[in-house]
C-alpha positions as CSV (number, residue, x, y, z in Angstrom):
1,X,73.0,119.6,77.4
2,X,70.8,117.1,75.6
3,X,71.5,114.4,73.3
4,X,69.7,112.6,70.4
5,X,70.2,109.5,69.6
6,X,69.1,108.9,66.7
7,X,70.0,105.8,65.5
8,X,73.1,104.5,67.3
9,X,73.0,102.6,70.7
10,X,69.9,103.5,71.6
11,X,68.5,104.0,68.3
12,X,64.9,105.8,69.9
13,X,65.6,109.2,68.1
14,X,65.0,110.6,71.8
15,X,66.6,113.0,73.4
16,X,68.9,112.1,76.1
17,X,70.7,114.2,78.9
18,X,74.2,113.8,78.4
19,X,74.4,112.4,82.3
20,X,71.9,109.7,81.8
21,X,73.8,108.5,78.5
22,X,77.0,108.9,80.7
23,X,75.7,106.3,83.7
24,X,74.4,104.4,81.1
25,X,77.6,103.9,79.1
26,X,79.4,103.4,82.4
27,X,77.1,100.6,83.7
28,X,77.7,98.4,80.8
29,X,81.4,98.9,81.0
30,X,81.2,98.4,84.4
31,X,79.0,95.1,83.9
32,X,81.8,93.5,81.7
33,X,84.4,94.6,84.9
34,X,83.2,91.2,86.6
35,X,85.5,88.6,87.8
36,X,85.6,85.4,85.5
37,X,83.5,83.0,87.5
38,X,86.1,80.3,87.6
39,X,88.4,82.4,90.3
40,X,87.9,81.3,94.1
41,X,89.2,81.9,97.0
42,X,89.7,81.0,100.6
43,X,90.7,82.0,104.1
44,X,92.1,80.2,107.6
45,X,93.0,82.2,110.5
46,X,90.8,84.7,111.8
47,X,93.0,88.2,110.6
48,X,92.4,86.7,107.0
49,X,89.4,88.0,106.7
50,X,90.6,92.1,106.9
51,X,93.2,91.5,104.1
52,X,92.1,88.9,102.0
53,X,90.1,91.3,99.7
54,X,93.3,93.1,99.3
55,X,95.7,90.2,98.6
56,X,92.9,88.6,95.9
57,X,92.7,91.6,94.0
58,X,96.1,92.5,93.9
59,X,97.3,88.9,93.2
60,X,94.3,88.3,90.6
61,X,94.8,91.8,88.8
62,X,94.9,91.3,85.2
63,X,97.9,93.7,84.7
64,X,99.6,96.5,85.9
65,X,97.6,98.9,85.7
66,X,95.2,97.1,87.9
67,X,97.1,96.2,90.0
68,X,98.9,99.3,90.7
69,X,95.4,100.8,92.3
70,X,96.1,98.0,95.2
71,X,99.8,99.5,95.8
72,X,100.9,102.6,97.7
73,X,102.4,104.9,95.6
74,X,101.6,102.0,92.8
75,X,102.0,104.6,89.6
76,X,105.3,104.5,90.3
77,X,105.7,100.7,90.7
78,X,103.6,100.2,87.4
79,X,106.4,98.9,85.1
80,X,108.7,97.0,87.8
81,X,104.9,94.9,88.6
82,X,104.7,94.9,84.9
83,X,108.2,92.8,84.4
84,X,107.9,90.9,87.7
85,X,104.2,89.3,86.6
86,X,105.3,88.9,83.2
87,X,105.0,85.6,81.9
88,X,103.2,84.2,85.1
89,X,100.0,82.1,84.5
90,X,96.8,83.4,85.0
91,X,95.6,83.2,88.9
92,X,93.2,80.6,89.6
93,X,92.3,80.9,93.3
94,X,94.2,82.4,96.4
95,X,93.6,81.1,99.6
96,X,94.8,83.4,103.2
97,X,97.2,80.9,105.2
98,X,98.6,83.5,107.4
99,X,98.7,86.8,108.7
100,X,101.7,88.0,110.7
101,X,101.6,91.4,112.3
102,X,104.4,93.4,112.3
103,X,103.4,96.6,113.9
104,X,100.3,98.4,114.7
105,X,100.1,99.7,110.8
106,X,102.2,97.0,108.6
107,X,101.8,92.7,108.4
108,X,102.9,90.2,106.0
109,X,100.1,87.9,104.6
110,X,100.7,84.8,103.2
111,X,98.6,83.1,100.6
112,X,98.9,80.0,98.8
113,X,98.3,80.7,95.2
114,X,96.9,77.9,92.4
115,X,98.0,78.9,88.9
116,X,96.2,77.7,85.5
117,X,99.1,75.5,84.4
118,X,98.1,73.6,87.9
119,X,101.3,74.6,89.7
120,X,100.9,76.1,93.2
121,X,103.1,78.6,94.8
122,X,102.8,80.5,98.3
123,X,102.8,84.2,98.0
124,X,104.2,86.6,101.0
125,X,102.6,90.0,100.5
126,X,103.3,93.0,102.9
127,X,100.7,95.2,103.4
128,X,100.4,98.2,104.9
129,X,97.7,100.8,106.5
130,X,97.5,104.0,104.7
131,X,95.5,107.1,105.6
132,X,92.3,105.5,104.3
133,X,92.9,101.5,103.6
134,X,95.4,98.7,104.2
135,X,97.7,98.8,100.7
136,X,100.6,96.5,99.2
137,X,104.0,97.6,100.4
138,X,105.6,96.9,96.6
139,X,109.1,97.2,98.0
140,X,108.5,95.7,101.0
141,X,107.1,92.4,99.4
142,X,109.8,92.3,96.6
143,X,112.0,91.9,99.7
144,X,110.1,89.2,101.1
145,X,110.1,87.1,97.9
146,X,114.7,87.6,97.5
């Protein structure tokens, strides 16, 4: 199927295949996706390097919905994530202290966390290996944090 744009974001009066207007439209979203440049992060230890992606993402996520995509099964952890983060200040940089293992497929990664109000807080996060990636274990880190 073709397009024409004749006057709208484009504005060429060109036709367009609809897939070309499609990866278009979805690199510019994708382009505004970026990290705020302000965010850092560090690591110590040398197991800090397989999880810290993980825990920065999760723990930087700007709300539930982002952050479920770093949980197993994190649909159905969407609102409790939701109340628990609620109120928190906006992440500022996360830095790997620790890695623990606790079996072949599961650790508990500790990072220390810098908020924007200047407070700092350290974070336990379980994590676990699924079939395809090492995920947050939701329950498993509540757990930690009681």
């Amino acid at each position: 199927m073709v397009v024409t744009d004749s006057g709208g974001l484009f504005a060429t009066g060109v036709a367009v295949p609809r897939r070309s207007l499609l990866l278009a439209l979805i690199a510019a979203l994708l382009s505004g996706c970026a990290r705020p440049p302000d965010l850092t992060g560090e690591l110590h230890g040398p197991d800090g390097g397989q999880f810290y992606p993980l825990v920065w993402h999760f723990l930087t996520a700007a709300d539930e919905y982002e952050s479920a995509g770093y949980v197993h099964d994190g649909g159905d952890f969407r609102e409790e994530m939701g109340r628990h983060f609620a109120g928190r200040p906006r992440v500022e940089s996360v830095r790997v202290d620790a890695v623990e293992a606790e079996a072949g497929d599961a650790a508990t990664v500790t990072a220390l966390v810098s908020y924007a109000d200047g407070t700092e807080r350290r974070v336990p996060v379980a994590v676990r290996k699924g079939d395809l990636a090492w995920l947050v274990d939701w329950p498993a880190t509540r757990a930690l944090e009681e």
